[in-house]
C-alpha positions as CSV (number, residue, x, y, z in Angstrom):
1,X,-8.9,-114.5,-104.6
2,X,-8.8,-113.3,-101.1
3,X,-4.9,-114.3,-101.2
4,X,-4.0,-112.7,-104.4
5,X,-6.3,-109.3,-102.9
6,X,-4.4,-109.2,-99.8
7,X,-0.6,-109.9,-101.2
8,X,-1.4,-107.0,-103.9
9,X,-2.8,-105.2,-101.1
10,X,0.4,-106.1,-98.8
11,X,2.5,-104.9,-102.2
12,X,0.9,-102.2,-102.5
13,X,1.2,-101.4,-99.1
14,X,4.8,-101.8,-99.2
15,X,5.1,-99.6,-102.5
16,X,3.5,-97.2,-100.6
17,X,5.8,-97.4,-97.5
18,X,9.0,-97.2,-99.9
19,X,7.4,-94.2,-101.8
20,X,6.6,-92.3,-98.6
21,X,10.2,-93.7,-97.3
22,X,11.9,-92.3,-100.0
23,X,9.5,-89.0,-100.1
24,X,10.7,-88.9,-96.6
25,X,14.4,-89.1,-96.9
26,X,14.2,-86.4,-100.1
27,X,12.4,-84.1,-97.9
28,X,15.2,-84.6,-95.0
29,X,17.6,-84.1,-97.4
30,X,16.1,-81.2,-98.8
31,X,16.1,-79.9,-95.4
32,X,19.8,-80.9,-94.7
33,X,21.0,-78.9,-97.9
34,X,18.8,-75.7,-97.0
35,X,19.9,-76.0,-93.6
36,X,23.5,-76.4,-94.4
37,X,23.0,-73.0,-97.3
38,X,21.4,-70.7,-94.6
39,X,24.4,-71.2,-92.2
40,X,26.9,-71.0,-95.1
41,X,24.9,-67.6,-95.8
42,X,24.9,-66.5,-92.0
43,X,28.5,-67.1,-92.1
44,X,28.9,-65.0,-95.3
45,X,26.9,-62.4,-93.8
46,X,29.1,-62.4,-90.7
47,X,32.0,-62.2,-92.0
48,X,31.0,-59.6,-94.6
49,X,29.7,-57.5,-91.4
50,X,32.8,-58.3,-89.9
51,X,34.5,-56.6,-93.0
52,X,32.1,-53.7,-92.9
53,X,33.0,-53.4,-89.0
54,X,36.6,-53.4,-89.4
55,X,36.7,-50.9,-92.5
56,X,34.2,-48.8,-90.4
57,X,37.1,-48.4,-87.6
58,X,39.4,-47.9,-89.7
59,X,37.9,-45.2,-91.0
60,X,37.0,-43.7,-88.2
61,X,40.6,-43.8,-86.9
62,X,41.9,-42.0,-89.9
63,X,38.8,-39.5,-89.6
64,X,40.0,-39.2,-86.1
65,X,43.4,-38.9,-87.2
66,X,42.4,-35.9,-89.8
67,X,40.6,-34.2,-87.0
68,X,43.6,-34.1,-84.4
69,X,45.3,-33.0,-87.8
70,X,42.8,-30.0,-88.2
71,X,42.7,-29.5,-84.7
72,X,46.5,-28.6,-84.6
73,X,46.6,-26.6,-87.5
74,X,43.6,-24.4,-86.1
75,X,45.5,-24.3,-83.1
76,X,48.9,-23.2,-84.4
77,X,47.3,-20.8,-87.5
78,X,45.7,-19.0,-83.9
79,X,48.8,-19.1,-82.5
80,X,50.7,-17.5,-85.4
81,X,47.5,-15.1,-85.9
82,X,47.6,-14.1,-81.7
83,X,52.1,-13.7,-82.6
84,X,51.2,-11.8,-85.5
85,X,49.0,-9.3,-83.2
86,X,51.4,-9.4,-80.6
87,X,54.3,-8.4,-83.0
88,X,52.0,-6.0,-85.0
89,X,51.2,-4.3,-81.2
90,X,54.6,-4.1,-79.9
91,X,55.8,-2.6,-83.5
92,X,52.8,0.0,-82.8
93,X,53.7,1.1,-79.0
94,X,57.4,1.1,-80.2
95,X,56.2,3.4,-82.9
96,X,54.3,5.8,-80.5
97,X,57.2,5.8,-77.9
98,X,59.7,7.0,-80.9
99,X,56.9,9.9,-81.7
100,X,56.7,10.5,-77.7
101,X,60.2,10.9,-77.5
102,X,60.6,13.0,-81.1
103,X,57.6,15.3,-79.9
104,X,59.4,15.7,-76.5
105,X,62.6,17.1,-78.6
106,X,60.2,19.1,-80.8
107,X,58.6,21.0,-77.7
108,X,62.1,21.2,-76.2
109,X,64.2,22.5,-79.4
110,X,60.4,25.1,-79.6
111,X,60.7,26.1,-76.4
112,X,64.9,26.5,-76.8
113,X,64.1,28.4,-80.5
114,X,60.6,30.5,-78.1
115,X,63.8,31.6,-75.8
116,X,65.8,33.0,-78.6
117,X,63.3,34.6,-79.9
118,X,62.7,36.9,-76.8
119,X,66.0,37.2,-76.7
120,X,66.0,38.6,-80.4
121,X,62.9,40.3,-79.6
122,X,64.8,42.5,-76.2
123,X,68.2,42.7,-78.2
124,X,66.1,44.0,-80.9
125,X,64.1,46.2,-78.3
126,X,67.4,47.4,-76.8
127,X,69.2,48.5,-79.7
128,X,66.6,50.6,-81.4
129,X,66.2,52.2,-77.8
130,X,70.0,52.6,-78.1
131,X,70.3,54.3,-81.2
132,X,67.1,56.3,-81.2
């Protein structure tokens, strides 16, 4: 009986081995497969990143684009605006240099018309002292 105890013990040893053999390899290939899906995820999250980086500067070129745009357009609208003034001054002293001059005639042609006048005035004087 001892014999027949020890080669079912020796079979069932064996069983044993195969089983944890077996369990063994299922677990290393377990571990291969998740192994093998977190670097296939790593490099999907990688190259989405990558994708996210790449739209993210090109974005921010064609922000930085629209802001050298803006920039310009500020720039030349203030220019225009500061020609604008500039016009709208020189149209205003050119205005004030016409009345200058006109008022200069005015004062002249007065005082010419202020001469006649006294000289009316002592024609006027000497004839009625003539004929009175």
């Amino acid at each position: 009986m001892e014999r027949r105890e020890r080669g079912l013990m020796k079979r069932l040893n064996t069983t044993i081995k195969s089983f944890k053999d077996e369990q063994l390899k299922r677990d290393e290939e377990v571990l291969s497969f998740l192994e093998k899906r977190e670097e296939r995820m790593e490099a999907n999250m990688l190259k989405k990143a990558e994708g996210f980086e790449y739209i993210y500067k090109e974005q921010f070129k064609e922000f930085g684009k629209i802001m050298v745009k803006r920039d310009k357009e500020i720039e030349r609208d203030n220019n225009y605006r500061q020609k604008l003034w500039i016009d709208s001054l020189d149209h205003v002293n050119s205005n004030v240099v016409n009345m200058h001059s006109m008022l200069t005639e005015i004062e002249s042609s007065l005082n010419t018309l202020g001469a006649r006048q006294d000289q009316l005035i002592t024609l006027a004087n000497d004839y009625c002292l003539r004929n009175s």
